[in-house]
C-alpha positions as CSV (number, residue, x, y, z in Angstrom):
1,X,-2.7,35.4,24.6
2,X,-4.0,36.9,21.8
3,X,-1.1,35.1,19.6
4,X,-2.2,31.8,20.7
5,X,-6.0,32.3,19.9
6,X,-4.5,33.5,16.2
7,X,-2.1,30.8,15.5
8,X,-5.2,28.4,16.7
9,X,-6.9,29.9,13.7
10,X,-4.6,29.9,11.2
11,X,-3.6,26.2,12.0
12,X,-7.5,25.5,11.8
13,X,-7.7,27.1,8.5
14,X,-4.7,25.4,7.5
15,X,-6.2,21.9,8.3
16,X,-9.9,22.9,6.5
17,X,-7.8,23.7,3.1
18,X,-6.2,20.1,3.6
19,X,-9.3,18.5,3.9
20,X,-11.1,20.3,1.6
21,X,-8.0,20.0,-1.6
22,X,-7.6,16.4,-1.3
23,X,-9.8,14.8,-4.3
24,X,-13.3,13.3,-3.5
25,X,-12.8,9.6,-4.0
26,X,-15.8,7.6,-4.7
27,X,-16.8,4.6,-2.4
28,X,-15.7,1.2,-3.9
29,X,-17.8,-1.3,-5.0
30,X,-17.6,-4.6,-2.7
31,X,-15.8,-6.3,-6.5
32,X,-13.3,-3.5,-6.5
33,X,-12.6,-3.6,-2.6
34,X,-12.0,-6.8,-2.7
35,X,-9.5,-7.1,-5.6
36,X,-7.8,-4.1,-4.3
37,X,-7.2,-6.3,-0.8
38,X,-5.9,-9.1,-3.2
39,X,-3.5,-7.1,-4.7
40,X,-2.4,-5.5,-1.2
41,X,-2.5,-9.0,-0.2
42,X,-0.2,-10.2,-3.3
43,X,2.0,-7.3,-2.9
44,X,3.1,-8.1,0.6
45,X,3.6,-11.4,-0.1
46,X,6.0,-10.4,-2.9
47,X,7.9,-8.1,-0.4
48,X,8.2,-10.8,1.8
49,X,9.7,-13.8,-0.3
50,X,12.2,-10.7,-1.5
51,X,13.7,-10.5,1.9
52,X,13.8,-13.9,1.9
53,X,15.2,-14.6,-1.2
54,X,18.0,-11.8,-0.3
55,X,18.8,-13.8,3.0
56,X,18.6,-17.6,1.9
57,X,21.9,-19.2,1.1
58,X,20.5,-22.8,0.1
59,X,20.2,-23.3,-3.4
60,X,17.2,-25.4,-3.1
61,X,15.2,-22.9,-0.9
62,X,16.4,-19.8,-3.1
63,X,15.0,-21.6,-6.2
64,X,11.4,-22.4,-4.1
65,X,11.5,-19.0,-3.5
66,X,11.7,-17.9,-6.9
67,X,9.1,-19.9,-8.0
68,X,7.0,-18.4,-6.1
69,X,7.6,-15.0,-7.0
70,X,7.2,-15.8,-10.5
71,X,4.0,-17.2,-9.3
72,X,2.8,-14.0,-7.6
73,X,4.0,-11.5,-10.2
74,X,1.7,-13.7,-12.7
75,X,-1.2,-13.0,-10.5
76,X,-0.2,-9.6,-9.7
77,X,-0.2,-9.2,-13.3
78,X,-3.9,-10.8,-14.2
79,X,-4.9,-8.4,-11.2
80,X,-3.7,-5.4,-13.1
């Protein structure tokens, strides 16, 4: 019994030096939120028309969806 109490202890330990490593981050601003969902936002998008892109076969769909990924990485890029 006594093992269980100490392994209890050690994992809580564990899990406080965790916690208390991991850098401080400071709250965002509503501006910075909200351009970091855009970009999250953009990203997915992006990953998205990828798969597509990999499994389209008809020229004129493949080239709509490359368009648009120019298109997002622009605005990825004026995010950045």
């Amino acid at each position: 019994m006594a093992r269980g109490w100490e392994s209890k202890g050690i994992e809580e330990q564990q899990a406080e030096a965790r916690v208390s490593s991991s850098p401080r981050q400071r709250p965002l601003s509503a501006e910075e939120a909200a351009k970091t969902r855009k970009r999250e936002g953009l990203r997915l998008q992006r990953e998205r028309i990828l798969k597509q892109l990999e499994a389209a076969q008809n020229d004129r769909y493949r080239s709509t969806l490359q368009a648009a990924l120019q298109e997002l990485n622009v605005q990825l890029e004026a995010l950045n």
